[in-house]
C-alpha positions in Angstrom: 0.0 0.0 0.0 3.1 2.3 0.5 4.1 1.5 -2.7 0.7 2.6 -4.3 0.8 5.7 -2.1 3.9 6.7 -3.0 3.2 6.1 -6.9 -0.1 8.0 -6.8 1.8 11.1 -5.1 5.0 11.1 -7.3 2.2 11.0 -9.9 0.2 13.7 -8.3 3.1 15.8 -8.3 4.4 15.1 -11.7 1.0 16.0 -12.7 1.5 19.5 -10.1 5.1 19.8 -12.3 3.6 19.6 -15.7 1.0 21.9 -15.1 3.3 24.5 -13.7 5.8 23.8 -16.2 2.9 24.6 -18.9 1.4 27.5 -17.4 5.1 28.9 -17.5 5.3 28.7 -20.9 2.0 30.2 -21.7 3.3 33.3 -19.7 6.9 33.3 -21.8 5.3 32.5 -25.0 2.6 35.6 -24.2 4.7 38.0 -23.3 6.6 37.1 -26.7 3.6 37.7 -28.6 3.2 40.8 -26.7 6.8 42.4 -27.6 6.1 41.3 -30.9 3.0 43.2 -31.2 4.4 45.7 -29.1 7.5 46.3 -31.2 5.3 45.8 -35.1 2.7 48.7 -33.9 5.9 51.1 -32.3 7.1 50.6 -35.9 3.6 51.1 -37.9 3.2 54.0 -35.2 7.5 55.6 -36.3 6.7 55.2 -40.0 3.2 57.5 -39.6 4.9 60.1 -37.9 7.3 60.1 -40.1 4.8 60.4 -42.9 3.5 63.0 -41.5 6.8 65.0 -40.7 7.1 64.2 -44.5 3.9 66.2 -45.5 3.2 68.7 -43.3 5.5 71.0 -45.6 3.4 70.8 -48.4 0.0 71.6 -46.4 -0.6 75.5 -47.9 -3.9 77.3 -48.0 -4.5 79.5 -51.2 -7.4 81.7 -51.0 -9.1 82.6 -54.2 -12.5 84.1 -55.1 -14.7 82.6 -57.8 -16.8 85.2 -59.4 -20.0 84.2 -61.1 -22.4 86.6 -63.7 -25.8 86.9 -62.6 -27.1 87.1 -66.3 -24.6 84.7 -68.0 -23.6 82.3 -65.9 -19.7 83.3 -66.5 -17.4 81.8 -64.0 -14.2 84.0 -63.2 -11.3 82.8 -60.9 -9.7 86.4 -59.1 -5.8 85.9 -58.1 -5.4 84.6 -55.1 -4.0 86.5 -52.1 -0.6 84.5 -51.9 0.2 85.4 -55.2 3.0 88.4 -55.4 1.0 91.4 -56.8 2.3 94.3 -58.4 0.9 96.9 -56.3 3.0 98.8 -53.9 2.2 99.3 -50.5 1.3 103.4 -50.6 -0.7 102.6 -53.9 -3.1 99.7 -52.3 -3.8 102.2 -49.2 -4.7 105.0 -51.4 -7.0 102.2 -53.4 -8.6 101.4 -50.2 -9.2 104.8 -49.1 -10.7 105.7 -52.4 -13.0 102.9 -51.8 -14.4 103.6 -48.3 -14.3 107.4 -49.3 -16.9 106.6 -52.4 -18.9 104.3 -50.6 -19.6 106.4 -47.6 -20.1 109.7 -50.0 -22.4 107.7 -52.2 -24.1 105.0 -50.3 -26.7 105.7 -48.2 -27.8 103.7 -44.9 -30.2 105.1 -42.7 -28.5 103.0 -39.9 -24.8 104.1 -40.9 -25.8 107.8 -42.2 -23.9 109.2 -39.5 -20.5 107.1 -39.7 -20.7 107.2 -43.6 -21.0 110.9 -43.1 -18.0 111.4 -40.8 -16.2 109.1 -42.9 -16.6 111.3 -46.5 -16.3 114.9 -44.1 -12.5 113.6 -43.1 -11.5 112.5 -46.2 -12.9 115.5 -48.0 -11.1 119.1 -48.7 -12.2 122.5 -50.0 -15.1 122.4 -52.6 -16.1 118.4 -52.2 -16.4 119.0 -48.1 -18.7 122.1 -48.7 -20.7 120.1 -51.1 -20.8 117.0 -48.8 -22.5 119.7 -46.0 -24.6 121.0 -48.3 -26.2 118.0 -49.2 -26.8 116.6 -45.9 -27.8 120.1 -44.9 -31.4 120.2 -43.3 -32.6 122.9 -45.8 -31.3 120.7 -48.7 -34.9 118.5 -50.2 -32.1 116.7 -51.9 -30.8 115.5 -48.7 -30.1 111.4 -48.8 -32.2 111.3 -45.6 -34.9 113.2 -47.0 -34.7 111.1 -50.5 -35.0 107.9 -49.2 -36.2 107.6 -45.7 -35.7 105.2 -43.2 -36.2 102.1 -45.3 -34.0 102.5 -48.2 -30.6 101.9 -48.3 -28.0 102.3 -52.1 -25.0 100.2 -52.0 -22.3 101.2 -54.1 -20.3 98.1 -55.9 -17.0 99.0 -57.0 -15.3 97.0 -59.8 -11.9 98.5 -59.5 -9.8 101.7 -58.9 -7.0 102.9 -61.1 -5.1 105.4 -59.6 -2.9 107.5 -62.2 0.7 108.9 -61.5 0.4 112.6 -61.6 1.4 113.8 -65.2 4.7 116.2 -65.2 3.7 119.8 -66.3 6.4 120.2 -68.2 
């Protein structure tokens, strides 16, 4: 019976052996699979980046405005604003303030009468600032206000400005 007993434990622990010795290996051969996955996605993960180091130079925004005719359907591309114009600096400014000076002097918004009217009195002089008084004067039945109320408003679209050099009198 000792002989039985002592089979049946040596057999029991054999069994206890294998089963640890298996378990073990399960652990080494997941954590292999894990370094393996591990160490694949850390490279998928290296090349992306780089990818993306690769292309982010050539990411550019270039801003352009497509014009389309009302009556024809025309389509018209305008330069973009990246694009190297050739327009000085002094000459754009005195494009702009031709702009805004026409459109307050000539528009009319019963909301924006007094800004618009500001506006034109500043950048008037001599005989146009007179006339711009004049016409917003209270007496005057041609006054804007007078002419179209409090419901009208005239936009003024401007198309372009071309400012001339001053000719030499000589």
């Amino acid at each position: 019976m000792s002989d039985s007993k002592e089979t049946a434990l040596r057999t029991y622990f054999q069994d206890g052996d294998r089963w640890e010795y298996e378990i073990v290996k399960k652990a080494k051969r997941s954590r292999g699979l894990a370094w393996f996955v591990t160490i694949i996605f850390g490279a998928i993960t290296l090349l992306a980046l780089a990818a993306l180091v690769l292309l982010v130079p050539l990411k550019s925004f270039e801003p352009y405005v497509v014009v389309v005719d009302k009556n024809t359907g025309y389509l018209e591309v305008k330069s973009g604003l990246t694009r190297p114009a050739n327009i000085t600096e002094q000459k754009a400014v005195t494009q702009a303030n031709v702009v805004r000076y026409i459109r307050a002097r000539e528009g009319y918004d019963p909301y924006e009468i007094e800004q618009n009217f500001g506006i034109a009195a500043l950048l008037s002089t001599s005989d146009a600032a007179r006339e711009l008084q004049e016409l917003y004067s209270a007496a005057n039945p041609k006054n804007p206000a007078k002419v179209f109320g409090k419901n009208k408003r005239v936009s003024i679209d401007i198309k372009s400005v071309a400012v001339t050099e001053p000719s030499d009198p000589s």
